[in-house]
Backbone as ProteinMPNN parsed JSONL, in Angstrom:
{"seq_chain_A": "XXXXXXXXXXXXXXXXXXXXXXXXXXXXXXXXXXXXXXXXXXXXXXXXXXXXXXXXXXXXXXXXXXXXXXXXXXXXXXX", "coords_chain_A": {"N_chain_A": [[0.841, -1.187, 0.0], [0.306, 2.136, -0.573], [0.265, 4.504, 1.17], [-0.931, 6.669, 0.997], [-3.459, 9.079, 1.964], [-6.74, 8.829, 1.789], [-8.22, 10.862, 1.077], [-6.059, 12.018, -0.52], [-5.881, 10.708, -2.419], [-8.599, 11.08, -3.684], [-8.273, 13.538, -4.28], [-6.363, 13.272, -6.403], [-8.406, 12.684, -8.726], [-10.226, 13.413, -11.718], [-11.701, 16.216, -12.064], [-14.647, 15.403, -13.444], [-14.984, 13.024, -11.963], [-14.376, 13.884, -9.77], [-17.178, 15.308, -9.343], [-19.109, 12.904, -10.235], [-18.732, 11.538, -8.045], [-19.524, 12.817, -5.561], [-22.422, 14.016, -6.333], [-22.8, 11.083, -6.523], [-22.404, 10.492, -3.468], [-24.333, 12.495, -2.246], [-27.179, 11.438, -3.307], [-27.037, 9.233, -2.232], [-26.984, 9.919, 0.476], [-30.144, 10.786, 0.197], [-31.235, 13.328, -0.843], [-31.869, 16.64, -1.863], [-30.221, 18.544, -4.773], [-30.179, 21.101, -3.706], [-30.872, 21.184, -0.935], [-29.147, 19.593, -0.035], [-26.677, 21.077, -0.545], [-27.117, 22.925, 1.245], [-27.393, 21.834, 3.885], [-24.487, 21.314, 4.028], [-23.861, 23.579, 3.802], [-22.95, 24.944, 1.938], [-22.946, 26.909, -1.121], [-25.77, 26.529, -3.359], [-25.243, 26.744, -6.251], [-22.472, 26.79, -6.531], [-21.988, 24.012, -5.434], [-23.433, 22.43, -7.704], [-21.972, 23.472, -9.994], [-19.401, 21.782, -9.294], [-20.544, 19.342, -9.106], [-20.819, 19.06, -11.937], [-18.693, 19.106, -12.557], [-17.395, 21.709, -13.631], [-15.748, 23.014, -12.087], [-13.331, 22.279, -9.31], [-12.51, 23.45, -6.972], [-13.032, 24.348, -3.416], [-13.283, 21.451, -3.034], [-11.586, 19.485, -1.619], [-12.843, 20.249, 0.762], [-15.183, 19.561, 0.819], [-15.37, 17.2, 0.555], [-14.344, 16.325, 2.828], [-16.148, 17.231, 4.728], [-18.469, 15.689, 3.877], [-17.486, 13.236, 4.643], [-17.45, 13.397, 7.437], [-20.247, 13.554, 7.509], [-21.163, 10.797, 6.941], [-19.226, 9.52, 8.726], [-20.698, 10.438, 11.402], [-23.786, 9.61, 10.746], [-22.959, 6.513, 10.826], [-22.233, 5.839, 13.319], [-24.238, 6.877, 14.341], [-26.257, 4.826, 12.897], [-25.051, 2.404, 14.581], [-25.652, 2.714, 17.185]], "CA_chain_A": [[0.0, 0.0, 0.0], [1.219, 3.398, -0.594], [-0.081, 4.981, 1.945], [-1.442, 7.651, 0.8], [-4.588, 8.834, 2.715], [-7.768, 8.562, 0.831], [-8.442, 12.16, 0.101], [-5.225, 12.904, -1.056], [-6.285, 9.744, -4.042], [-9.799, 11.655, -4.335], [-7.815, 15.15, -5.192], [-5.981, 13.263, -7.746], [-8.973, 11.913, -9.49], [-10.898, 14.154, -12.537], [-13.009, 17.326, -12.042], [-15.718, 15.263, -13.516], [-14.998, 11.792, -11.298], [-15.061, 14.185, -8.475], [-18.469, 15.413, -9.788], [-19.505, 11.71, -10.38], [-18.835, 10.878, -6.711], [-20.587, 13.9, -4.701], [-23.366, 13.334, -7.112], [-23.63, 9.609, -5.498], [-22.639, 10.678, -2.08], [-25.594, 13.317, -3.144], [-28.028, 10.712, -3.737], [-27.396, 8.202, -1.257], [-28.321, 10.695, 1.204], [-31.406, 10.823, -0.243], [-31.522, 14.757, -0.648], [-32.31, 17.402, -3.464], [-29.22, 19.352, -4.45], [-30.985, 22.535, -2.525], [-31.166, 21.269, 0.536], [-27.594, 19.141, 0.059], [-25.636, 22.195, -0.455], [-27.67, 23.933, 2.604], [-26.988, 20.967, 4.736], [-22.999, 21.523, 4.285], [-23.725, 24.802, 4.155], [-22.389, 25.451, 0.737], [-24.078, 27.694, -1.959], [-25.952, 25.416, -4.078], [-24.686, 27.119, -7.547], [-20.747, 26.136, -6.209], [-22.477, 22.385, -5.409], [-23.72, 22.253, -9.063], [-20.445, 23.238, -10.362], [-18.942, 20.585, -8.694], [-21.505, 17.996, -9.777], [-20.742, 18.923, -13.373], [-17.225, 18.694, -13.55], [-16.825, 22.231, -13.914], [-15.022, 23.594, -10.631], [-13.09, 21.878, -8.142], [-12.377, 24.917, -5.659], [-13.078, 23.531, -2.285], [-13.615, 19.953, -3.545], [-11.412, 18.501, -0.509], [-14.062, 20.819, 1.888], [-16.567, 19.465, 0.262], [-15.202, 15.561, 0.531], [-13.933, 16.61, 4.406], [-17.664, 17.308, 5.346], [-19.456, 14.317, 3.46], [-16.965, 12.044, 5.085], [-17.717, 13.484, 8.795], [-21.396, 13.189, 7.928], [-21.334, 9.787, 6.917], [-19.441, 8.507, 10.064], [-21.811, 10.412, 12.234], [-24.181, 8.522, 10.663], [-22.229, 5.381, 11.063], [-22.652, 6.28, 14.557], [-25.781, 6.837, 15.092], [-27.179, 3.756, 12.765], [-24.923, 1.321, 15.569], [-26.567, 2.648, 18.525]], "C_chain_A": [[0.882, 1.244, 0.0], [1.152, 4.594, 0.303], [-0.094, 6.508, 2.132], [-2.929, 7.808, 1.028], [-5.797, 9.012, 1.179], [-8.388, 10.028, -0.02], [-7.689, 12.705, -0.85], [-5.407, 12.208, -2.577], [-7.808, 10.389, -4.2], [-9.481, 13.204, -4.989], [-7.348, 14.602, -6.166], [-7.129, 12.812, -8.862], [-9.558, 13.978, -10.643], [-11.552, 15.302, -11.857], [-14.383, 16.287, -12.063], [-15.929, 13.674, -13.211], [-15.239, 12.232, -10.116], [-16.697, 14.664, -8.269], [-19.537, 14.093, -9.167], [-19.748, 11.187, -8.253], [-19.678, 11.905, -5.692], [-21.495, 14.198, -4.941], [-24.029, 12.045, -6.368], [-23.567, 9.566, -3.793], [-24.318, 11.934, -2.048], [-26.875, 12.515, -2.604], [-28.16, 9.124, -2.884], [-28.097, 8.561, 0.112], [-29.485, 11.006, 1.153], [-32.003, 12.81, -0.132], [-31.453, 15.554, -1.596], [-30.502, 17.854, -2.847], [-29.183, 20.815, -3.357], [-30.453, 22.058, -1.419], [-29.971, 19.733, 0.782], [-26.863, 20.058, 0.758], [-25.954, 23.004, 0.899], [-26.922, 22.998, 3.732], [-25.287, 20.892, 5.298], [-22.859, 22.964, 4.622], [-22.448, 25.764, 3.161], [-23.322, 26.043, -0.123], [-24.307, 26.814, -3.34], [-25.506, 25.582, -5.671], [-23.012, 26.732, -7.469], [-21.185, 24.558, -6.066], [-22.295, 21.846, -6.889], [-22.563, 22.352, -10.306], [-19.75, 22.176, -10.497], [-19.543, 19.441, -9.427], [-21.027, 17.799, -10.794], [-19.731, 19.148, -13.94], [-16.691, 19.825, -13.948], [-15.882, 23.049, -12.751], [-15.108, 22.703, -9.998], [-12.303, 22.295, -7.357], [-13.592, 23.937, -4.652], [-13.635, 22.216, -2.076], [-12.919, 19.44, -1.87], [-12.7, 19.16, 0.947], [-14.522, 19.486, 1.923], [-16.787, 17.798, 0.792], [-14.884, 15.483, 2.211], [-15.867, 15.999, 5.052], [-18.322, 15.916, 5.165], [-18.604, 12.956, 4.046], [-17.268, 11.874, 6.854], [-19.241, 13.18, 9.071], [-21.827, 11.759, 7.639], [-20.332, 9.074, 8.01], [-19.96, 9.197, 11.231], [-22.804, 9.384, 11.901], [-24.335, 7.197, 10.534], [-22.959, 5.054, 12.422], [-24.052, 6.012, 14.944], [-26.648, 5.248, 14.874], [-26.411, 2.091, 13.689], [-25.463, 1.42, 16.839], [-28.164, 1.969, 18.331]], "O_chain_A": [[2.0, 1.305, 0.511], [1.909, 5.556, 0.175], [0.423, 7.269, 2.95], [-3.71, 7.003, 0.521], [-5.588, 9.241, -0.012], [-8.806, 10.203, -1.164], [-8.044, 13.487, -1.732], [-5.197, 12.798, -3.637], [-8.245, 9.963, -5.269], [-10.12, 13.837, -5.829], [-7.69, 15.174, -7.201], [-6.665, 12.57, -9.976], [-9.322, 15.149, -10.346], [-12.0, 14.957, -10.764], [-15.124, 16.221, -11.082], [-16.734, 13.008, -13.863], [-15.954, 11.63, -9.314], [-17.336, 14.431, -7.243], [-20.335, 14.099, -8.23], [-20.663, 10.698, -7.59], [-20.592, 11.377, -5.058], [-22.034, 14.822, -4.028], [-25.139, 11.896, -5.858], [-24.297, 8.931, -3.031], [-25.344, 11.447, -1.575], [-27.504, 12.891, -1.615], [-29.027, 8.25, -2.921], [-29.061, 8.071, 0.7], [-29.975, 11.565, 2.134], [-32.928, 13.293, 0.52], [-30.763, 15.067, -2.492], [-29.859, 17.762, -1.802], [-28.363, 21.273, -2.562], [-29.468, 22.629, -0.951], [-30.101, 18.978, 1.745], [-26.488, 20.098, 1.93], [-25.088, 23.634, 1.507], [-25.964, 23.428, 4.375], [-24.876, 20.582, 6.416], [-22.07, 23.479, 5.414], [-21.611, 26.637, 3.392], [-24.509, 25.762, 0.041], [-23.446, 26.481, -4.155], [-25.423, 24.546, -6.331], [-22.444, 26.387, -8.506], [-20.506, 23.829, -6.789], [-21.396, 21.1, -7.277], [-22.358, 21.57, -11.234], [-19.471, 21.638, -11.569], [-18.958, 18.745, -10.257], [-20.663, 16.652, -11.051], [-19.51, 19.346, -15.135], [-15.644, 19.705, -14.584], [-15.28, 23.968, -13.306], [-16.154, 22.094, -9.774], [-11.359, 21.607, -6.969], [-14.533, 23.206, -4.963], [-14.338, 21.906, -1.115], [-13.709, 19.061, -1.006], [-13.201, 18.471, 1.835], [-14.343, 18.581, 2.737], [-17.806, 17.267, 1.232], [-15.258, 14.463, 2.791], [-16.417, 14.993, 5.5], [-18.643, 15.166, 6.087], [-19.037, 11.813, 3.901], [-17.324, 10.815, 7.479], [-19.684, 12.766, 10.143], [-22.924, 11.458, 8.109], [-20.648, 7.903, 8.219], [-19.712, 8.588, 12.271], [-22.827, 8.347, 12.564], [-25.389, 6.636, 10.235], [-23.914, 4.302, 12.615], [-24.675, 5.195, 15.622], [-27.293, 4.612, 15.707], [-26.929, 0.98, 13.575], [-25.728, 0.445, 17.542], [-28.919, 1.883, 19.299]]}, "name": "protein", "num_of_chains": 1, "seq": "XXXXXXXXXXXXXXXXXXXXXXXXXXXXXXXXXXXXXXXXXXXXXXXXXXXXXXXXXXXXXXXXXXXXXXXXXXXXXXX"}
């Protein structure tokens, strides 16, 4: 292993692979883009960006956050 942490292999990937994936983190949450981007507390026109591959300006944020809210909810769904 090369041991390189996992974000630092999600900065190297595409604009529009990072899209692809915050898109399905997106959508597994089960949540409109609206009230995604509110939820991080990002402005949903910088979200949409993102989605579509055309800006990735605060992409590691973006992957920071969705990684803290999926092991809260780790969390919560073992109690």
């Amino acid at each position: 292993m090369s041991g390189r942490s996992r974000l630092t292999r999600l900065m190297e990937l595409s604009p529009k692979k990072r899209g692809q994936l915050v898109r399905a983190a997106r959508v597994s949450l089960d949540m409109s883009q609206c009230k995604f981007a509110h939820h991080i507390g990002m402005e949903p026109q910088r979200l949409s960006r993102i989605e579509r591959g055309e800006s990735d300006l605060y992409f590691s944020e973006l992957v920071e956050l969705c990684l803290v809210m999926a092991l809260r909810r780790r969390k919560v769904e073992r109690k």
